[in-house]
C-alpha positions as CSV (number, residue, x, y, z in Angstrom):
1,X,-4.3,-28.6,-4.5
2,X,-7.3,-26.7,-5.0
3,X,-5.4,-23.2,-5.4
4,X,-2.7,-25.0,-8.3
5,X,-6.0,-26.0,-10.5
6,X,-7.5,-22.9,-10.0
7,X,-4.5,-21.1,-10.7
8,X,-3.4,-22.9,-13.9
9,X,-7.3,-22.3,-14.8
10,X,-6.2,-18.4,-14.6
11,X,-3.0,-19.0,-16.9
12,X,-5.2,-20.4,-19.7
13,X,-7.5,-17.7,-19.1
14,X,-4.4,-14.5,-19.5
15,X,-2.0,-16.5,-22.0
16,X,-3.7,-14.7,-25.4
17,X,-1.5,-12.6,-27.4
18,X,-3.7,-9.4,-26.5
19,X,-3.3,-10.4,-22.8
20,X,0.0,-10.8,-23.0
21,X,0.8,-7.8,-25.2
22,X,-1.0,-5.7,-22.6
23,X,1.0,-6.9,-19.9
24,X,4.5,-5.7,-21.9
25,X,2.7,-2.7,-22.7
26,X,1.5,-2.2,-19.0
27,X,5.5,-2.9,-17.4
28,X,6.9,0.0,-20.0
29,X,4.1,2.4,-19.0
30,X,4.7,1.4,-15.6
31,X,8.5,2.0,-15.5
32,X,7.8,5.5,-17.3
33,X,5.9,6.5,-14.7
34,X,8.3,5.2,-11.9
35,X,11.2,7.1,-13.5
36,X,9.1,10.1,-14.1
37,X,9.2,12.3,-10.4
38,X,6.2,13.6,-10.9
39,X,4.1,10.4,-11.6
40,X,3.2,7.5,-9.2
41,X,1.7,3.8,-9.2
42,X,-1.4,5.1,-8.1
43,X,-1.7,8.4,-10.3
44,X,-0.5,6.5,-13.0
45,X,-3.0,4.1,-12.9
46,X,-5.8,6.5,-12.2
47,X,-5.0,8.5,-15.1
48,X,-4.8,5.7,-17.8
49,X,-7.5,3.4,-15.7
50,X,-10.4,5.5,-18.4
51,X,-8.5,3.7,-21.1
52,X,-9.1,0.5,-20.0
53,X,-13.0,0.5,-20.0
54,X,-13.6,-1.1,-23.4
55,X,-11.6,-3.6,-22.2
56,X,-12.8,-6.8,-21.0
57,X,-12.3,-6.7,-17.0
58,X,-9.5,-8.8,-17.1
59,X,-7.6,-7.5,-19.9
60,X,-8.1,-4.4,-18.3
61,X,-6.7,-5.4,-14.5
62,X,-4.0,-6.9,-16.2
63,X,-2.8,-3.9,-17.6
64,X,-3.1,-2.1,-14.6
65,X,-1.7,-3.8,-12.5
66,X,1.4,-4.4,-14.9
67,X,1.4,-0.4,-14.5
68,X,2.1,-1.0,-11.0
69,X,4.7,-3.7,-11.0
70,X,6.7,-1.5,-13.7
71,X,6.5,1.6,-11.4
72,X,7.4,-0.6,-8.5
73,X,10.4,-1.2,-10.8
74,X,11.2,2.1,-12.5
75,X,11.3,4.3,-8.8
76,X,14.8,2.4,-8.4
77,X,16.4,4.0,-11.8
78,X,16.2,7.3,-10.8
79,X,17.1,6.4,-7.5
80,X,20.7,5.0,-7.9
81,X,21.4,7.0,-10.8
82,X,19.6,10.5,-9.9
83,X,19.9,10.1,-6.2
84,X,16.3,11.3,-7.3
85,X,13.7,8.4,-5.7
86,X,11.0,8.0,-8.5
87,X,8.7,7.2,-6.0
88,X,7.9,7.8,-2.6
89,X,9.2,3.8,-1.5
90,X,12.6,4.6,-3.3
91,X,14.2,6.7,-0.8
92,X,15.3,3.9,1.4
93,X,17.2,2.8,-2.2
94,X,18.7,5.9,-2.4
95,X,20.7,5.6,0.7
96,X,23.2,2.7,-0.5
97,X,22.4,2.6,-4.6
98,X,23.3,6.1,-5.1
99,X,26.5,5.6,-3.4
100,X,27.2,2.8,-5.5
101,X,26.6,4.1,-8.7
102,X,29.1,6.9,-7.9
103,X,31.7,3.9,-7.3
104,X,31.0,2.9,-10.7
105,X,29.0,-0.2,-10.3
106,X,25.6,1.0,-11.7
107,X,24.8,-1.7,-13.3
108,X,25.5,-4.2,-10.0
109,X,23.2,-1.8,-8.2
110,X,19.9,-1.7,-10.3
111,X,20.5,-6.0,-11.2
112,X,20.7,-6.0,-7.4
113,X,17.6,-3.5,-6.8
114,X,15.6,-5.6,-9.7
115,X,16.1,-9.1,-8.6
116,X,15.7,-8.3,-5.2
117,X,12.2,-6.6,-5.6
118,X,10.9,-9.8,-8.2
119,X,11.9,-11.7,-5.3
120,X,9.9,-9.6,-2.6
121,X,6.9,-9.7,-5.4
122,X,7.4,-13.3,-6.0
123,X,7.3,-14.2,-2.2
124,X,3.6,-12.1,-2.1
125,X,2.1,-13.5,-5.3
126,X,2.7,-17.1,-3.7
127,X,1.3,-15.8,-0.2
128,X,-1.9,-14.4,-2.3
129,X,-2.2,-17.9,-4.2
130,X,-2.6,-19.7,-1.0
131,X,-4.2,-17.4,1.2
132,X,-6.8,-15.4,-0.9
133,X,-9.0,-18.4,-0.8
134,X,-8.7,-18.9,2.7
135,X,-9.7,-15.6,3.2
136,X,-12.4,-15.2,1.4
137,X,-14.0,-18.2,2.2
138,X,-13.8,-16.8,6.1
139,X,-15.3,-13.6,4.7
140,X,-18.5,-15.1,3.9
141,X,-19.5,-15.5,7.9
142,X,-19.5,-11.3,7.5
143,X,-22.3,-9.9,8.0
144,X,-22.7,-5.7,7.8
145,X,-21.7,-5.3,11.4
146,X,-18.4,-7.7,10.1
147,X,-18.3,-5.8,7.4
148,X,-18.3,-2.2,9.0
149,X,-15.9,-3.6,11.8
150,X,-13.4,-4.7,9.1
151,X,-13.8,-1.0,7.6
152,X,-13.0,0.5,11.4
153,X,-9.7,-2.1,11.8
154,X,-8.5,-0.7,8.5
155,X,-9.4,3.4,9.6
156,X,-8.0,2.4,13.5
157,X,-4.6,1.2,11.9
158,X,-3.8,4.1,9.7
159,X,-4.2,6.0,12.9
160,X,-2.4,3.7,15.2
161,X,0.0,2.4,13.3
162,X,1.4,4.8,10.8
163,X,4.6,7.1,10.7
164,X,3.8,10.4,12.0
165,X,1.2,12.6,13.9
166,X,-2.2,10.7,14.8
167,X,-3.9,14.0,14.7
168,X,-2.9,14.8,11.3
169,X,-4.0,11.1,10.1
170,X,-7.5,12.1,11.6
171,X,-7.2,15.4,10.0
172,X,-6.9,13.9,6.6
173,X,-9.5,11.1,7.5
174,X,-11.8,13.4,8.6
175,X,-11.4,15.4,5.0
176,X,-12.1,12.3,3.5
177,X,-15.0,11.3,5.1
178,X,-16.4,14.9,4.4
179,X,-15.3,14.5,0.8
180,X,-17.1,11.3,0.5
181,X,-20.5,12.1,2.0
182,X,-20.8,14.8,-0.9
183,X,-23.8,13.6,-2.8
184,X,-26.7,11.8,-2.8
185,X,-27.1,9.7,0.3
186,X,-27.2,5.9,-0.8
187,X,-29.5,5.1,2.3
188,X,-32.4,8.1,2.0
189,X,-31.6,9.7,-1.6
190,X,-31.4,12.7,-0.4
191,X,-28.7,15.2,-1.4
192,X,-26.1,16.1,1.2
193,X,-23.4,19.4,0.6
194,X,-24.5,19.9,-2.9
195,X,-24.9,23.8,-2.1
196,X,-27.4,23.8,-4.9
197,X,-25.4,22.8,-7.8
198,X,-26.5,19.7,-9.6
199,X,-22.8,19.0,-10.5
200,X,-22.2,18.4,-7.2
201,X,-25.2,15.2,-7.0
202,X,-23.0,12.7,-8.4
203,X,-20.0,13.8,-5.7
204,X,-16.2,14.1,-5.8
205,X,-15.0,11.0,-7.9
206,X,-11.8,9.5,-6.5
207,X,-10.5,9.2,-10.1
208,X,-10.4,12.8,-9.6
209,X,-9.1,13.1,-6.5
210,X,-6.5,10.8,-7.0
211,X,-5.2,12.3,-9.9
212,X,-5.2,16.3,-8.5
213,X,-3.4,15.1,-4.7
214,X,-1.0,12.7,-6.9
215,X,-0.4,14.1,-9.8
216,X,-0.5,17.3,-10.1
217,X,0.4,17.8,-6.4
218,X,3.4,16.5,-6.8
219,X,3.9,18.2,-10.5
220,X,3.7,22.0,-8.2
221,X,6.2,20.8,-5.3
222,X,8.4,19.5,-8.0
223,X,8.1,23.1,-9.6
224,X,8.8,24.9,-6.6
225,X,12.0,23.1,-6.0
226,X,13.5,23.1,-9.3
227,X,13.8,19.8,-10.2
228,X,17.0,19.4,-12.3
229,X,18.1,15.9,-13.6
230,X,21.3,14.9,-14.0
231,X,23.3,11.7,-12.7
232,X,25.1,8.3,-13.8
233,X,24.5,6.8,-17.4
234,X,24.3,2.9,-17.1
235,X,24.2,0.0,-18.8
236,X,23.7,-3.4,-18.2
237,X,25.1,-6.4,-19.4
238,X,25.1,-10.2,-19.4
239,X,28.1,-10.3,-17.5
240,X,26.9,-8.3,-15.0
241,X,23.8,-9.5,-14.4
242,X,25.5,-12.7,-13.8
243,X,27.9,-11.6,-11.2
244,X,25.4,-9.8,-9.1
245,X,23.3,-13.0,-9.0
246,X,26.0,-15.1,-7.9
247,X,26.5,-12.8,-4.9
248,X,22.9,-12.0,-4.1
249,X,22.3,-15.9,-2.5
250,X,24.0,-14.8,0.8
251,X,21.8,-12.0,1.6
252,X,18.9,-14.5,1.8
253,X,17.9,-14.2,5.4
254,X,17.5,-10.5,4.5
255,X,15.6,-11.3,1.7
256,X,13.1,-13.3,3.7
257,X,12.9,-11.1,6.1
258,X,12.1,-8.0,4.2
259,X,9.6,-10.1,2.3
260,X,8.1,-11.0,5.4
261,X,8.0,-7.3,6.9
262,X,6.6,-6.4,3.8
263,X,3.6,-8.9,3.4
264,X,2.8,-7.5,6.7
265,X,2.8,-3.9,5.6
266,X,0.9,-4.1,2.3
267,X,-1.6,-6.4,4.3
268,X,-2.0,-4.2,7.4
269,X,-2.4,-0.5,6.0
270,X,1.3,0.3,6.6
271,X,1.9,0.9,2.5
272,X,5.2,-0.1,0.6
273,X,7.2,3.2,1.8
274,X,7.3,2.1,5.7
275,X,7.7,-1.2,4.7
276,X,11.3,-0.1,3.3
277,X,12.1,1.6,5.7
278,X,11.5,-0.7,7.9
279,X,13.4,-3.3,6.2
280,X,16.3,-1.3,5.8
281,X,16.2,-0.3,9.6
282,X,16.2,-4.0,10.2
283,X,18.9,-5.2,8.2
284,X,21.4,-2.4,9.3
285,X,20.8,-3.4,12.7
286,X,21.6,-7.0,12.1
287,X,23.6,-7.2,9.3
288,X,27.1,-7.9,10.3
289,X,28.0,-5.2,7.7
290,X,25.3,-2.9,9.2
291,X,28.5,-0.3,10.1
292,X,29.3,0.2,6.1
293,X,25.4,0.5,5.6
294,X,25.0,3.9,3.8
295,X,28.3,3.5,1.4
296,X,27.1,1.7,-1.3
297,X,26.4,-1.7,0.9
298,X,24.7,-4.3,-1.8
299,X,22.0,-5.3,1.3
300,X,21.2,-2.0,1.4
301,X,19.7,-1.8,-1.7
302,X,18.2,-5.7,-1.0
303,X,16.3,-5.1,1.9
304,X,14.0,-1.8,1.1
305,X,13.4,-3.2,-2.7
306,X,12.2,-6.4,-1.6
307,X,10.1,-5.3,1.3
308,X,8.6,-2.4,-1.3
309,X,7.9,-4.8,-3.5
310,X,6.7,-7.3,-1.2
311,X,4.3,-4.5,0.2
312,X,3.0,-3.5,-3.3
313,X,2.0,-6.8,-3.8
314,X,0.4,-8.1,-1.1
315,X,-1.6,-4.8,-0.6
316,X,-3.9,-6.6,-3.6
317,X,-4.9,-9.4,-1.0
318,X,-7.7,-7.6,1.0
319,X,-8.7,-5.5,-2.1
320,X,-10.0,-8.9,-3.3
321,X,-10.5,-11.3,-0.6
322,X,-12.0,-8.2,1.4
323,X,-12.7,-5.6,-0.8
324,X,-10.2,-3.5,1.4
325,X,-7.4,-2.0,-0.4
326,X,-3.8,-2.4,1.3
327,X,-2.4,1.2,-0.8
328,X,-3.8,4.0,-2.7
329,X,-2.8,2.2,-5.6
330,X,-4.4,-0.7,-4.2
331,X,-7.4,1.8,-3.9
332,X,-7.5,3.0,-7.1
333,X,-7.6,-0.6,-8.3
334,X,-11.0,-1.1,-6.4
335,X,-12.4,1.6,-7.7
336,X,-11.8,0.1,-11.4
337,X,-13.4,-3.3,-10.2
338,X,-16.2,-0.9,-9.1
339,X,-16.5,0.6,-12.6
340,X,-16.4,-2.9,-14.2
341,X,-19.0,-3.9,-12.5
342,X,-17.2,-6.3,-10.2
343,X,-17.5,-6.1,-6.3
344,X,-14.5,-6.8,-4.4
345,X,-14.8,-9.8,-1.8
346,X,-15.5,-12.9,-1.0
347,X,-18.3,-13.4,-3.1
348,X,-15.6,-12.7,-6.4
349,X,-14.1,-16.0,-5.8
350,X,-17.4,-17.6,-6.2
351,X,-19.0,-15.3,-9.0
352,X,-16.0,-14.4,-11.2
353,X,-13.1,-17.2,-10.4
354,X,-12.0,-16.8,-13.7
355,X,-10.9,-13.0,-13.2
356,X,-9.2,-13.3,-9.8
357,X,-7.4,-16.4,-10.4
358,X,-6.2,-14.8,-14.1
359,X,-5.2,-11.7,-12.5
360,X,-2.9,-14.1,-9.4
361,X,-1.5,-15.7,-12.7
362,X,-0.8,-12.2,-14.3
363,X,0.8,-11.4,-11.3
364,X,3.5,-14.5,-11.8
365,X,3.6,-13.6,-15.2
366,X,4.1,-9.8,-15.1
367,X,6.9,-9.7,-12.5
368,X,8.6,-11.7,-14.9
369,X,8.1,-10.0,-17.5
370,X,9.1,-6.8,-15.6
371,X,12.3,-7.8,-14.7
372,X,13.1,-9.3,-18.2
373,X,11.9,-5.4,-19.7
374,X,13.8,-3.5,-17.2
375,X,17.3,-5.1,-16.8
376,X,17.1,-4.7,-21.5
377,X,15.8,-0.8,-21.4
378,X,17.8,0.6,-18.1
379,X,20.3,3.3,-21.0
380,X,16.6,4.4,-22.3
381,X,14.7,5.5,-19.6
382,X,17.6,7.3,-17.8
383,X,18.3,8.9,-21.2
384,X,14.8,10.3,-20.7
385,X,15.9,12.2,-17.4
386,X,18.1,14.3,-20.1
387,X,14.8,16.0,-20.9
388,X,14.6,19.5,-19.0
389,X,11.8,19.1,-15.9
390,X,10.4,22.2,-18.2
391,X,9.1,20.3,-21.0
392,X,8.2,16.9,-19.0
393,X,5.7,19.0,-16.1
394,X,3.4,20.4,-18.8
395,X,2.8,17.2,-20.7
396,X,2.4,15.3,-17.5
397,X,-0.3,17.9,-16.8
398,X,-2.1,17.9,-20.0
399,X,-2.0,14.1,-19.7
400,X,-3.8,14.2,-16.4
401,X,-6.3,16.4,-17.6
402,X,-7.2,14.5,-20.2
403,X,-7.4,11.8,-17.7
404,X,-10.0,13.6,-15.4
405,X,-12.0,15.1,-18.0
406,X,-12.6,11.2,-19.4
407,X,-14.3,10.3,-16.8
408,X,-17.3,12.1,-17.3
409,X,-16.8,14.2,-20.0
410,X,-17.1,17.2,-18.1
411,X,-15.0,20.3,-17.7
412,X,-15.8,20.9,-14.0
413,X,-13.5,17.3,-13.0
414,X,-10.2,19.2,-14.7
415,X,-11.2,22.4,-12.1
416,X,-11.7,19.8,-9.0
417,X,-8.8,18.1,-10.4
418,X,-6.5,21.1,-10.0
419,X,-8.3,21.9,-6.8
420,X,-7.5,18.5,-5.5
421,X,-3.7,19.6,-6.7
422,X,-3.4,22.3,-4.6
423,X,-4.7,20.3,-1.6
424,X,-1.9,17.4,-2.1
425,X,0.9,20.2,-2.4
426,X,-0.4,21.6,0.9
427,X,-0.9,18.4,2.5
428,X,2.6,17.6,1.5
429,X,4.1,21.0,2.5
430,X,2.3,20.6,5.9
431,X,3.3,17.0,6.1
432,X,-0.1,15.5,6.4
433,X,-0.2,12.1,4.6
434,X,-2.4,11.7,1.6
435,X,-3.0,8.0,1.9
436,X,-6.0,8.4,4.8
437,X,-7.8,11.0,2.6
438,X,-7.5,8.4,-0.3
439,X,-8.6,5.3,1.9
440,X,-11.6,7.5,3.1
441,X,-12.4,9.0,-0.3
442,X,-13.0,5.5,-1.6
443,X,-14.4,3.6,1.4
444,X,-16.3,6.4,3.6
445,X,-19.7,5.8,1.9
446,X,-19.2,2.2,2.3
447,X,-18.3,2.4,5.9
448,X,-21.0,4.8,6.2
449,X,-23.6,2.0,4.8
450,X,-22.6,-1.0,6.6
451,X,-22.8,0.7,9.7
452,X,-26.0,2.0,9.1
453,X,-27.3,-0.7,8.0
454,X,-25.8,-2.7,11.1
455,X,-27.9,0.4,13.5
456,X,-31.0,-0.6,11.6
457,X,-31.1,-4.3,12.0
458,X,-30.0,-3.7,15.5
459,X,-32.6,-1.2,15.9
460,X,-30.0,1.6,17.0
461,X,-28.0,-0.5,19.4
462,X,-24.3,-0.1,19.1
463,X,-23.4,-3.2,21.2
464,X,-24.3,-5.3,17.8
465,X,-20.6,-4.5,17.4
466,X,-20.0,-7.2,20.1
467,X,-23.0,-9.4,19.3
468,X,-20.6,-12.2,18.6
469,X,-16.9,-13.5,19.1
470,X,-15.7,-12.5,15.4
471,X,-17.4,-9.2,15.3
472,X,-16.6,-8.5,18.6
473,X,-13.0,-9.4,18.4
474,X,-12.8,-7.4,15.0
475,X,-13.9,-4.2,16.8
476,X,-11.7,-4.6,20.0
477,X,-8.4,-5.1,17.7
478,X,-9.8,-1.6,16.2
479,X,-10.1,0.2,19.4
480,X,-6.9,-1.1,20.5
481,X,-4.8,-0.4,17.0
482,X,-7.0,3.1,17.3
483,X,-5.5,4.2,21.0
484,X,-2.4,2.2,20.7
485,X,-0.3,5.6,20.5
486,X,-1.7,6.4,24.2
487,X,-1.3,3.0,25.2
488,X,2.0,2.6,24.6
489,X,3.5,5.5,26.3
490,X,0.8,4.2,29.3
491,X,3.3,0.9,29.5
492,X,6.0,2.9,29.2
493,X,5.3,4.7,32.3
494,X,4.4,2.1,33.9
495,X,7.3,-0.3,33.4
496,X,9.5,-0.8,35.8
497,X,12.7,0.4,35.9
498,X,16.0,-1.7,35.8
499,X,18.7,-1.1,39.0
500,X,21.1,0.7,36.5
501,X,18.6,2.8,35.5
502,X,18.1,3.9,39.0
503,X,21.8,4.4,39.8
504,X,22.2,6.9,36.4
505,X,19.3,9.0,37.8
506,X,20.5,8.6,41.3
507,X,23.0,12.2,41.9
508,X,26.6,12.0,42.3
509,X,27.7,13.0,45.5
């Protein structure tokens, strides 16, 4: 009862005409960016996140995150009309939309894609409202060995849970730990890998990094393929709309269990992309349809936009109940609290409960509003994939630089903004994933101080990361998530074998 007070004390606080202005103005941005190739959520809002700091703090979230929910929208138009996913959580949408835009039923396809990632948002926003507080309020037990055993969990699981190589996780990790310790060191003040320049003092911003590895790494792959738009007009009526949500009840065990898989994700550091795929994997395995999966199946398009979405949203629930984010958007978004003057946490919900429980009410709100906005301006935005790739890379860099240079009105950011361009096109040629490097851009120094901090109060003794059940348990599930990739081919080996596995290895006579 507590939570439904609190959060109708959040709608008084956003329902303003400049809140709600900002929140339209956020979803169009935010769908411009999503149809755009060589934007993202989390470039997107680290390039306009300088504009917002004249803003009051929760004027300015709500904007942002509005940015979000529209790109979390706008990476399905390109994707069923294009084939070309706006973002990197689209693909999975590809696979069945596409197809189904070919067979002429466009329209059914992005209503479908639409409603089915409000529903996945939906589904989080009322998971946040109820559990945020519960969280946090178990946060305050934490102390800085808590705090730096949270940090580990979150470093462990990128490593022992996500797709691809460990080693190249750690690889990218380990760059953004060195990235991070650039600087003057919080603990001493001294300077660390400043090389004797004074630019260096104040280290790499993530603003900056996030908008070179983003932005204008993907702006230089884009290049090098040749990016050429062209695809299905659409349009979307009444009646449509209509017809697709009549149909879209019986997918609802998919729906729930998408959401579900994708709560998981964007709480864990899985990210909204696996969570699609993993969604889609799931429902083609136990849809009774899973054979025509790939055609232009309607629950092909349900499962990956709901778990995307789902993901996307419920990435926001450590950021502020732990100050951990769940996505590099999610990052990015900490960062801003950081600039506002805000510390993620439990402490939030205590200090500013008027700011987190108006940005869970924005959150109702803008998903609304987003889907309202992008089932009306569908025939716009794809009109804008009619403008040659040539014209739409250069402004997207000129934007970015203007976003990097705003941060500290310095010319050196656009140089380390480039430089942190050609790093995201190699990380992406090489295929090493740029959401570590992110996550240990923005959390390394923090990590860095709570465990330090943990060593002095312990007097150097590492075993004050077992000094007490929670901590203890906290650190274990690390080490476990951390090795889990050796572990599990240890049971593997181990398990015992079947009889008919015996008899296939057994050699015919």
């Amino acid at each position: 009862m507590d939570e439904i007070n609190a959060l109708m004390q959040g709608f008084s606080v956003i329902l303003t005409p400049m809140n709600i202005g900002l929140m339209f103005v956020g979803i169009i941005l935010g769908v411009l960016i999503g149809v755009l190739p060589g934007l993202g959520g989390a470039n997107g809002v680290a390039i306009l996140l300088p504009l917002t700091f004249t803003m009051s703090p929760t004027s300015a979230i709500i904007m942002l995150s509005c940015i979000y929910w529209g790109a979390l929208f706008g990476g399905a138009i390109t994707s069923i009309l294009f084939n070309i996913p706006g973002e990197p959580w689209s693909v999975a949408t590809t696979f069945d939309g596409y197809p189904m835009a070919q067979q002429g039923n466009a329209g059914a396809a992005l209503t479908t894609a639409f409603t089915s990632s409000f529903v996945g948002a939906l589904l989080a926003v009322i998971m946040i409202t109820f559990l945020a507080p519960l969280v946090a309020k178990f946060a305050l037990k934490f102390g800085s060995p808590e705090f730096f055993a949270v940090y580990l969990l979150t470093f462990c699981s990128f490593v022992g849970m996500g797709k691809g190589s460990p080693f190249k996780i750690l690889g990218s990790m380990a760059l953004g730990f060195a990235l991070a310790s650039v600087g003057m060191d919080t603990v001493t003040g001294q300077l660390r890998l400043t090389f004797g320049q004074p630019e260096l003092m104040r280290g790499f911003d993530f603003l900056i990094a996030v908008i070179g590895l983003f932005g204008i790494g993907e702006i230089l792959l884009s290049m090098e393929e040749g990016l050429k738009f062209s695809g299905k007009s659409a349009k979307i009526d009444p009646k449509i709309v209509l017809q697709t949500w009549k149909k879209l009840p019986q997918y609802w065990v998919t729906s729930v269990r998408s959401s579900l898989v994708g709560i998981w994700m964007g709480i864990t550091p899985g990210g909204a992309t696996p969570a699609s795929f993993m969604a889609y994997g799931l429902a083609k395995k136990m849809s009774k349809n899973g054979a025509k999966f790939g055609t232009g199946e309607a629950e092909g398009i349900v499962a990956p936009e709901t778990a995307a979405h789902a993901a996307g949203t419920s990435a926001l629930l450590p950021m502020l109940a732990l100050g951990i984010p769940g996505s590099p958007t999610a990052a990015v978004l900490l960062g801003g609290l950081l600039i506002w003057g805000l510390q993620p946490g439990p402490l939030l919900f205590v200090e500013q409960k008027d700011f987190v429980w108006g940005l869970i009410a924005s959150m109702y709100l803008g998903n609304i509003v987003g889907l309202i906005v992008v089932l009306s301006t569908v025939p716009l935005f794809a009109s804008i994939l009619r403008i040659p790739f040539s014209i739409i890379a250069p402004v997207i860099i000129v934007i970015c630089a203007i976003g990097a240079y705003t941060v500290h009105n310095a010319l050196l950011d656009i140089w380390f903004m480039l430089g942190f361009g050609v790093v995201g096109y190699l990380f992406k040629k090489l295929d090493f994933p740029l959401a570590p490097l992110v996550l240990a851009l923005v959390l390394g120094d923090k990590a860095e101080d709570s465990f330090r901090q943990a060593m002095l109060v312990s007097q150097g003794d590492v075993m004050v990361m077992f000094s007490n059940p929670l901590v203890g348990g906290i650190t274990t599930l690390a080490l476990t998530l951390l090795f889990w990739p050796v572990i599990s081919r240890l049971l593997a080996l181990i398990k015992p074998k079947k009889p008919d596995e015996f008899a296939a290895e057994r050699p015919v006579d």
